[in-house]
C-alpha positions as CSV (number, residue, x, y, z in Angstrom):
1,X,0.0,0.0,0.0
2,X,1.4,3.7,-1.2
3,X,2.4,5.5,2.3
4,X,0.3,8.4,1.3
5,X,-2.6,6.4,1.7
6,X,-2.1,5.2,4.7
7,X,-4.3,7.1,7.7
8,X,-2.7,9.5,9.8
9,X,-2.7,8.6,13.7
10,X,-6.0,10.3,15.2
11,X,-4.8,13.3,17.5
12,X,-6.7,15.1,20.2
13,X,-7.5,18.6,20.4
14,X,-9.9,20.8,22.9
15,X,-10.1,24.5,24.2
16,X,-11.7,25.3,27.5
17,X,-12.2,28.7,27.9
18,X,-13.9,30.2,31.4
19,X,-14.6,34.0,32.8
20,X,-15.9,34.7,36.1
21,X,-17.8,37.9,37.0
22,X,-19.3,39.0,40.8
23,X,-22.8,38.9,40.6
24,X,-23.8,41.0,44.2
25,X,-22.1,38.9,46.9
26,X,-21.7,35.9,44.6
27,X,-19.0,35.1,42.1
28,X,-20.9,33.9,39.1
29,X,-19.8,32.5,34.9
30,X,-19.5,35.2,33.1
31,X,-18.2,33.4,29.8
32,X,-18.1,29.7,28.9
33,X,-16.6,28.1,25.6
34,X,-15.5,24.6,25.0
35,X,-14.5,22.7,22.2
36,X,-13.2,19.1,21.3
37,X,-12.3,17.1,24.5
38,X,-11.9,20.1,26.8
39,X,-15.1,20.3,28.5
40,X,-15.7,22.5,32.2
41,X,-18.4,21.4,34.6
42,X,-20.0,23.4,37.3
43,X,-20.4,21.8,40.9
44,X,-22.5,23.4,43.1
45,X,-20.6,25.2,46.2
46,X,-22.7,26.5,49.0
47,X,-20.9,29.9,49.5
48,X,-20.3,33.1,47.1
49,X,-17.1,31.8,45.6
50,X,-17.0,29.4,42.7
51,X,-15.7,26.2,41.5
52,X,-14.7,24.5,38.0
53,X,-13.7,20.9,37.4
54,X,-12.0,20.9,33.8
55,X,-11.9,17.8,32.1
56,X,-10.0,16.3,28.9
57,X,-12.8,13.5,27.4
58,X,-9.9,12.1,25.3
59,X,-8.8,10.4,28.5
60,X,-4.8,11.2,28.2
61,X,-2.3,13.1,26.1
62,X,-0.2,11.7,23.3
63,X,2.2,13.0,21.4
64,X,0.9,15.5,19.2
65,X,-2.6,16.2,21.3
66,X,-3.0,20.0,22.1
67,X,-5.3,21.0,24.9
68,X,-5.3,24.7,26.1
69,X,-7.3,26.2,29.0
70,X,-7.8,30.0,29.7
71,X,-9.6,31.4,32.7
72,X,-10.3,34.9,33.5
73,X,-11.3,35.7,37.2
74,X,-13.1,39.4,37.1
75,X,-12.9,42.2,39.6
76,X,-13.7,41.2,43.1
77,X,-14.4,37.5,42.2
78,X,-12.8,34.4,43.9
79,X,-13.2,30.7,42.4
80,X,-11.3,27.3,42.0
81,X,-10.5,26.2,38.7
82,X,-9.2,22.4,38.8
83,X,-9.3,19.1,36.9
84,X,-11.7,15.7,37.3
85,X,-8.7,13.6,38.0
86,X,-4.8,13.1,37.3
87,X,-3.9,13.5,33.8
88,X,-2.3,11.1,31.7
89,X,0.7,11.4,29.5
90,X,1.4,8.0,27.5
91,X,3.7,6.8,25.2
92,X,4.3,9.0,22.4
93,X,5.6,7.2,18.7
94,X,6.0,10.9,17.2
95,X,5.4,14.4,18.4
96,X,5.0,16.3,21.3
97,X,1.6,16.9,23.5
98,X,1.2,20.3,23.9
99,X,-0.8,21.7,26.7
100,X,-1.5,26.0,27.0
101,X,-2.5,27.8,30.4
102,X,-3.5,31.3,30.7
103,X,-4.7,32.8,33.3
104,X,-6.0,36.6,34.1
105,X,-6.5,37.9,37.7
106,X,-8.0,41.3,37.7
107,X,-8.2,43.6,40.6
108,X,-9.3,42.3,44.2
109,X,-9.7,38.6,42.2
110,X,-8.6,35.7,44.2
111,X,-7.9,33.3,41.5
112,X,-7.5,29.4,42.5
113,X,-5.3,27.3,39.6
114,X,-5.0,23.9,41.3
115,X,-5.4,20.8,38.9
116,X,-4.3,17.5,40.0
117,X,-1.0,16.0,39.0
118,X,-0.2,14.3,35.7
119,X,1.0,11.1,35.4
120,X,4.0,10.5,33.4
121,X,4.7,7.4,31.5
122,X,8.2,6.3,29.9
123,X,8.5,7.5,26.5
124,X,5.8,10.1,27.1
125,X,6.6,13.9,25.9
126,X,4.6,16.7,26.5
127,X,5.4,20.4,26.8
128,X,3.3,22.0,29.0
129,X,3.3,26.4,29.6
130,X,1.8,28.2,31.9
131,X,1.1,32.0,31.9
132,X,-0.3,34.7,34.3
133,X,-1.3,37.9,33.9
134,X,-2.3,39.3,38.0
135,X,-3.2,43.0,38.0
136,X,-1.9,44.9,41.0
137,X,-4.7,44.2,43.3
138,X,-5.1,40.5,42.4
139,X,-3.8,37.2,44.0
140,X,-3.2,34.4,42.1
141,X,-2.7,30.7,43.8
142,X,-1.6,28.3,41.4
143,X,0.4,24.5,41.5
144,X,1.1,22.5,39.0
145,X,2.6,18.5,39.6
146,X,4.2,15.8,37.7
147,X,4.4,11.8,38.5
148,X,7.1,10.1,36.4
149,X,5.2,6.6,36.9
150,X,3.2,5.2,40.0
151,X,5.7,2.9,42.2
152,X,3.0,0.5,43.7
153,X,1.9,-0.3,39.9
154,X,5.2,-1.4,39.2
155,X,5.8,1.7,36.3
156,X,9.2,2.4,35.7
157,X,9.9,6.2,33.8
158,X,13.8,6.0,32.1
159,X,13.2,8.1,28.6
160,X,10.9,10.7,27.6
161,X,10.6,14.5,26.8
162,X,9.1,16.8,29.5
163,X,9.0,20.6,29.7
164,X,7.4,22.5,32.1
165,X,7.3,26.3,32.4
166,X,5.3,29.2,33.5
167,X,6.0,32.9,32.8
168,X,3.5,35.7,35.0
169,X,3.0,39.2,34.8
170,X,2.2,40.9,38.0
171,X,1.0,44.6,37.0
172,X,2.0,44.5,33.4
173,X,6.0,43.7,34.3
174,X,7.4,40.2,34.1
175,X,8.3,39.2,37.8
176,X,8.4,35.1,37.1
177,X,9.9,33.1,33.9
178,X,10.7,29.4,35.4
179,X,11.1,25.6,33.1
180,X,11.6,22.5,34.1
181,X,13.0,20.2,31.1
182,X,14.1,16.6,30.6
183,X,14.7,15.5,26.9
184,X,16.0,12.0,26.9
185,X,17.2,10.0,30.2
186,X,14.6,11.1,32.4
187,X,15.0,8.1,34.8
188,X,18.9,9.2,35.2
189,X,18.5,12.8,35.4
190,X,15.5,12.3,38.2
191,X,18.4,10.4,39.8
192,X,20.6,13.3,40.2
193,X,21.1,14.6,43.6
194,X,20.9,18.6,42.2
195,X,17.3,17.9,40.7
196,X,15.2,14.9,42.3
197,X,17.7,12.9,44.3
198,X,16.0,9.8,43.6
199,X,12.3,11.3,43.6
200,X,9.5,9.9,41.3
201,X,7.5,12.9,42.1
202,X,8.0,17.2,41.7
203,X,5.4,19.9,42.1
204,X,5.4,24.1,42.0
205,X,3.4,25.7,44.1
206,X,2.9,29.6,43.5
207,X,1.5,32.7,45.1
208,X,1.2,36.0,43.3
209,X,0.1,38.5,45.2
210,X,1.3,41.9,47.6
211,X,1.4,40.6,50.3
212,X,3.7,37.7,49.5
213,X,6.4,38.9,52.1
214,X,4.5,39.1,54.6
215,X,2.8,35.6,53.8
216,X,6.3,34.1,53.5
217,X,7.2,32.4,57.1
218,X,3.9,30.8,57.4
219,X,4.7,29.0,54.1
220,X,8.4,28.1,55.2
221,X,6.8,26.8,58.4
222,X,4.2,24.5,56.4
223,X,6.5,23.2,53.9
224,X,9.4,22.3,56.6
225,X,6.4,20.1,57.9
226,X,6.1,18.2,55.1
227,X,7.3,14.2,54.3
228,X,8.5,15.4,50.9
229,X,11.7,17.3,50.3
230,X,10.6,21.2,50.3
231,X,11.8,24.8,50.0
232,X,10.1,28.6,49.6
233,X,11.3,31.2,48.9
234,X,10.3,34.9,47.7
235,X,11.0,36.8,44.3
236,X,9.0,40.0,44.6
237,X,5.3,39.5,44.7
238,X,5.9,36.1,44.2
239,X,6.4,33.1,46.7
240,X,7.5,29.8,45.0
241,X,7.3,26.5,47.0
242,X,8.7,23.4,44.9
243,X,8.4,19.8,46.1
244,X,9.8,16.5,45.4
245,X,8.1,13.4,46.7
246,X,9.9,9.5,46.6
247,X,6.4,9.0,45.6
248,X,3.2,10.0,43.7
249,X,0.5,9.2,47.0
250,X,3.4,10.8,49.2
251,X,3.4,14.3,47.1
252,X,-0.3,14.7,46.7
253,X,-0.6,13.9,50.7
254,X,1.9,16.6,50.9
255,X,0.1,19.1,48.5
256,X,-3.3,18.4,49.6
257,X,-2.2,19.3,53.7
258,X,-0.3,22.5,52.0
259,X,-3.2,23.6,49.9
260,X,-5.4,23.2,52.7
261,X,-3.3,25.2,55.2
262,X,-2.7,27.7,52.7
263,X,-6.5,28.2,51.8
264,X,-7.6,28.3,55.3
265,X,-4.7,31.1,55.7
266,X,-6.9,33.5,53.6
267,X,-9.6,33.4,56.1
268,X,-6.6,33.5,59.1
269,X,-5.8,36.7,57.5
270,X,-8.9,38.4,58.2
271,X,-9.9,39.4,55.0
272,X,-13.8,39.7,54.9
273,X,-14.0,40.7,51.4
274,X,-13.2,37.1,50.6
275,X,-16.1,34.1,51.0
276,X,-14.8,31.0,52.0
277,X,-12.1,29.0,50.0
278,X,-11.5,25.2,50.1
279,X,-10.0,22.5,48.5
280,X,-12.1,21.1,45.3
281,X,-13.4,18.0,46.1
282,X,-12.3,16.3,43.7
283,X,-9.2,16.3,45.3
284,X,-10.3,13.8,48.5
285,X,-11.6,10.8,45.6
């Protein structure tokens, strides 16, 4: 048969695009677009502040997939953006999965970017960006968490390509620009005392917001608490915690008790022109 009849590998493709707006007390959709195998579902929250599960119907990425998500959190809105379950990065024979984050926090917007990790599988490559755009009255939590292979299933990561980055505007200037990259011996370079030290499992977790000094030793205090290797530290209005579990169940233990004590900080803070935040509950199946 002539190769240029035979049929090109089927690739995934979906755009998930959300705006929030305050509605009164309540932080309501303003905008909602979705197409291919991005889809965003509503649950219902009993409190002003709102909640999206984002979820990719083509049940992993492969190489040359592309999925992007946007979300835009209004003036005075707060709301939790996150995903239905870990994502899945298999095997790719050519090509690179491409996934696209951007998100826009506008002026006394608490926005919440907190999907749950993706699993990486040997010979997987994906190249995944991140960007932020926080105006000067905005705050902007957002973590983002990779698995290279789940140890109690036996899956062993050595090759693959993985790139991770984010790049945020705080106030129109460029305060963060960050990768993370493997091309090739992943198992070996996660081996490397200088970047995992053995660890099957990394995550970012960052703040954006003006008071991120001040914000700064309750964060150092939480994440020297933690099972997994952990550090903060601050770069202007940015506070940058970074993880790295010896496995996937220990990391998301670790990031689910962070998030939690980080969420219920808001409230510690006294701020009472913000309702209620929590971990999605997706996050406890």
């Amino acid at each position: 048969m002539p190769e240029t009849s035979l049929l090109r590998a089927q690739r995934s493709a979906g755009t998930a695009r959300i705006a929030f707006k305050r509605r009164g007390d309540k932080t309501v959709i303003d905008d909602l677009f979705q197409s291919g195998c991005m889809k965003a579902r509503f649950p219902r929250v009993f409190c002003n502040s709102a909640e999206a599960v984002l979820i990719n119907t083509s049940g992993g990425l492969t190489g040359g997939d592309r999925i992007g998500s946007e979300v835009t959190w209004g003036a005075g809105t707060t709301a939790s953006v996150t995903s239905q379950a870990a994502e899945r990065v298999y095997k790719a024979s050519a090509d690179v999965a491409e996934v696209a984050t951007h998100l826009t926090v506008a002026d006394d917007a608490l926005g919440l970017w907190l999907p749950q990790e993706t699993i990486f599988f040997d010979g997987g490559a994906i190249r995944r960006t991140t960007r932020a755009d926080v105006a000067p009255g905005g705050r902007l939590l957002a973590t983002e968490s990779l698995v290279f292979g789940r140890r109690a299933m036996g899956e062993v990561v050595e090759t693959g390509l993985v790139s991770d980055g984010w790049r945020i505007r705080f106030a129109g200037k460029l305060v963060f620009a960050d990768r993370f990259a493997i091309d090739g011996p992943v198992g070996d370079a996660l081996r490397r005392p200088a970047i995992a030290g053995g660890g099957l499992a990394v995550a970012t977790l960052l703040y954006v917001g003006l008071d991120a000094e001040v914000r700064l030793s309750t964060w150092r205090d939480l994440t020297g608490g933690l099972s997994s290797e952990a550090a903060c530290s601050r770069i202007g209005p940015v506070l940058v915690a970074r993880l790295v579990g010896e496995t996937g169940d220990r990391l998301r233990r670790d990031l689910q008790f962070l998030l939690t004590e980080v969420l219920a900080s808001f409230a510690g803070a006294g701020d009472v022109s913000l309702p209620p935040v929590s971990l999605p509950r997706v996050w406890a199946c």
